[in-house]
C-alpha positions in Angstrom: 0.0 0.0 0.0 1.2 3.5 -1.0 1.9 6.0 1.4 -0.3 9.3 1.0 1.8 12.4 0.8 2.2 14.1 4.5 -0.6 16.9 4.8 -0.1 19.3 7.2 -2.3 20.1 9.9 -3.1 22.5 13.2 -4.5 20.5 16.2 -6.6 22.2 18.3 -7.0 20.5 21.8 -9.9 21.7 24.1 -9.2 22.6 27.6 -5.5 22.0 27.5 -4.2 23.8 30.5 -6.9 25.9 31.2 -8.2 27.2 35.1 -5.4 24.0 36.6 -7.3 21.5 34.4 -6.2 18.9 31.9 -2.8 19.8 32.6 -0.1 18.6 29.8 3.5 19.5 29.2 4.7 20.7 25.5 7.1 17.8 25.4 4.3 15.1 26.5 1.7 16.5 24.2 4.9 16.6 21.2 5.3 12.8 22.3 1.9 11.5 21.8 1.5 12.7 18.3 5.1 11.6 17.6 3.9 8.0 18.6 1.7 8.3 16.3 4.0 8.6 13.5 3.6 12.4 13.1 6.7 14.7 11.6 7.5 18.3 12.7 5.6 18.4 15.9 5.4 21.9 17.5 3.7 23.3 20.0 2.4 26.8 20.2 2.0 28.3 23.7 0.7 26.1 26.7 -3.1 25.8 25.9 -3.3 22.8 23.2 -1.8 23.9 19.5 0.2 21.7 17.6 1.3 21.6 14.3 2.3 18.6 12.4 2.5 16.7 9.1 1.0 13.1 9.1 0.3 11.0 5.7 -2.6 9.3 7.8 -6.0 9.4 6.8 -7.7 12.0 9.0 -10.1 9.9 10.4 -7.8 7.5 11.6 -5.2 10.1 12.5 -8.2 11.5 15.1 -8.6 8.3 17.0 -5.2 7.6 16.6 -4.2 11.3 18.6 -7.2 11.1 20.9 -5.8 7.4 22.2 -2.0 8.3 22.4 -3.1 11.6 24.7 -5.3 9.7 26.5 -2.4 6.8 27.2 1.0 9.5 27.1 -0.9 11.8 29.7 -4.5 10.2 31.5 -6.5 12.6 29.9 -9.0 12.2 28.1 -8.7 14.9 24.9 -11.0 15.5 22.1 -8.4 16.5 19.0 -9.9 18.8 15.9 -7.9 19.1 12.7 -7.6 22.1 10.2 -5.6 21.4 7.4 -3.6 24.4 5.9 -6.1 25.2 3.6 -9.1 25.3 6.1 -7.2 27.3 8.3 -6.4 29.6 5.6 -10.1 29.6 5.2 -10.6 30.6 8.0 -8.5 34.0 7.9 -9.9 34.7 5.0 -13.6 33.9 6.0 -13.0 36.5 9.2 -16.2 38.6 8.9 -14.9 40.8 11.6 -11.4 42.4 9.5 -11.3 45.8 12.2 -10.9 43.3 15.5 -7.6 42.1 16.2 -6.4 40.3 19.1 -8.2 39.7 22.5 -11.5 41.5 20.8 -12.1 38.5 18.0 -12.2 34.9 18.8 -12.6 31.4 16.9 -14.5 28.8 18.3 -13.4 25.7 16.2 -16.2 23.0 16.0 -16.1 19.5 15.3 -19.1 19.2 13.4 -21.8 21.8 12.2 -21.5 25.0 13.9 -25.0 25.6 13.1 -25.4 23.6 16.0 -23.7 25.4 18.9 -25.5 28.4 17.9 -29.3 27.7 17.6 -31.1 28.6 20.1 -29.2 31.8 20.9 -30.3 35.4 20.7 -27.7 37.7 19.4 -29.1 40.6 19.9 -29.5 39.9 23.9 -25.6 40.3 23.8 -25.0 43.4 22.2 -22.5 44.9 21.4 -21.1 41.3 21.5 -21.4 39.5 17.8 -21.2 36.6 16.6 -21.3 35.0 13.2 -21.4 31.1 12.1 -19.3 29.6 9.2 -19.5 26.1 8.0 -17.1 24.5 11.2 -16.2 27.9 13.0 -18.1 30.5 15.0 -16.1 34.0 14.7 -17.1 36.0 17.9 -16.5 40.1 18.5 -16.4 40.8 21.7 -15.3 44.6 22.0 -14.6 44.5 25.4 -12.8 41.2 25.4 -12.9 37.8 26.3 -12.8 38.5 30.1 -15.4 40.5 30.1 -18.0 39.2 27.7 -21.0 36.9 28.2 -22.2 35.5 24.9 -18.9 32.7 24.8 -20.3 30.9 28.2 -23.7 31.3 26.6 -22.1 29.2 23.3 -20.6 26.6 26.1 -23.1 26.2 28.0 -25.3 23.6 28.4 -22.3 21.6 26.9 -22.5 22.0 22.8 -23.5 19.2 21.2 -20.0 18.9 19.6 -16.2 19.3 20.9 -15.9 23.2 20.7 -12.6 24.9 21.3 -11.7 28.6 21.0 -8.5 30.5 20.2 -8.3 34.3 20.2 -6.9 36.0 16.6 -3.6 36.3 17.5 -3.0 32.6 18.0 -5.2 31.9 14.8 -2.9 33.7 12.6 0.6 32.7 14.4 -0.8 28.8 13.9 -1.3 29.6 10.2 2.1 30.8 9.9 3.3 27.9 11.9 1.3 25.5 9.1 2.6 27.3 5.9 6.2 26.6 7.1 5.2 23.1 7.0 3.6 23.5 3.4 6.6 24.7 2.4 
């Protein structure tokens, strides 16, 4: 059997590190995709972001992740994947081009972000805005994450997918990260 040409990916690891919980070193985390036989395994800051190339299938390649974290480290860890292209996407797709930084989010969404969303009224959380792509919810939150209610609203109950979110800053470093493995 041929081996597929090595794609390039962001993982993007809820929870990782977050209030004391789910706590992973960099070098554990780089070990677990590594024992899955992924190549140029980074890490971007302590909060679950790695970049890697793997010529797995990507549905094998999530298993595969989800049961090396869960062995490496005791956690269990959902894993989503955005190639280099979908994370490009991504930037590109940002409805929101006057917020920088802390004031515009990502949630990342395995699955329809349709979902996460439903039953939400925006407007109740104004001057907060949010607005849904295919597999990503881009939030403005003028006054920043710390202060603004509409991302516990999108958490909570628990979405019926594995949401994680990563503020603009880290969205664009991670697709400067990927290209470098693009080449």
């Amino acid at each position: 059997m041929a081996s597929r040409r090595p794609v390039a990916y962001a993982a993007l690891l809820p929870g990782i590190n977050v209030g004391g919980s789910k706590k992973i070193a960099m070098p554990a985390l780089r070990s677990c995709f590594e024992a899955v036989g992924c190549e140029a395994v980074a890490t971007y800051i302590q909060s679950g972001n790695v970049v890697f190339r793997s010529g797995r299938a990507r549905t094998g390649l999530v298993g595969a992740l989800e049961g090396a974290i869960a062995e490496g480290t005791g956690h269990d860890v959902r894993v989503l994947l955005r190639t280099g292209k979908e994370l490009a996407a991504v930037i590109d797709g940002n409805p929101y081009p006057d917020l920088e930084g802390s004031k515009l989010h990502v949630f990342f969404v395995d699955g329809a972000a349709s979902t996460v969303v439903r039953d939400i009224d925006a407007e109740a959380f104004a001057p907060e805005e949010f607005t849904v792509a295919a597999h990503e919810i881009y939030l403005a939150l003028p006054n920043g994450m710390g202060r603004a209610k509409l991302p516990s609203k999108l958490l909570k109950p628990k979405p019926p997918a594995a949401v994680t979110a990563r503020n603009w800053n880290t969205v664009r470093k991670l697709d400067e990260l990927i290209r470098g493995l693009d080449g």
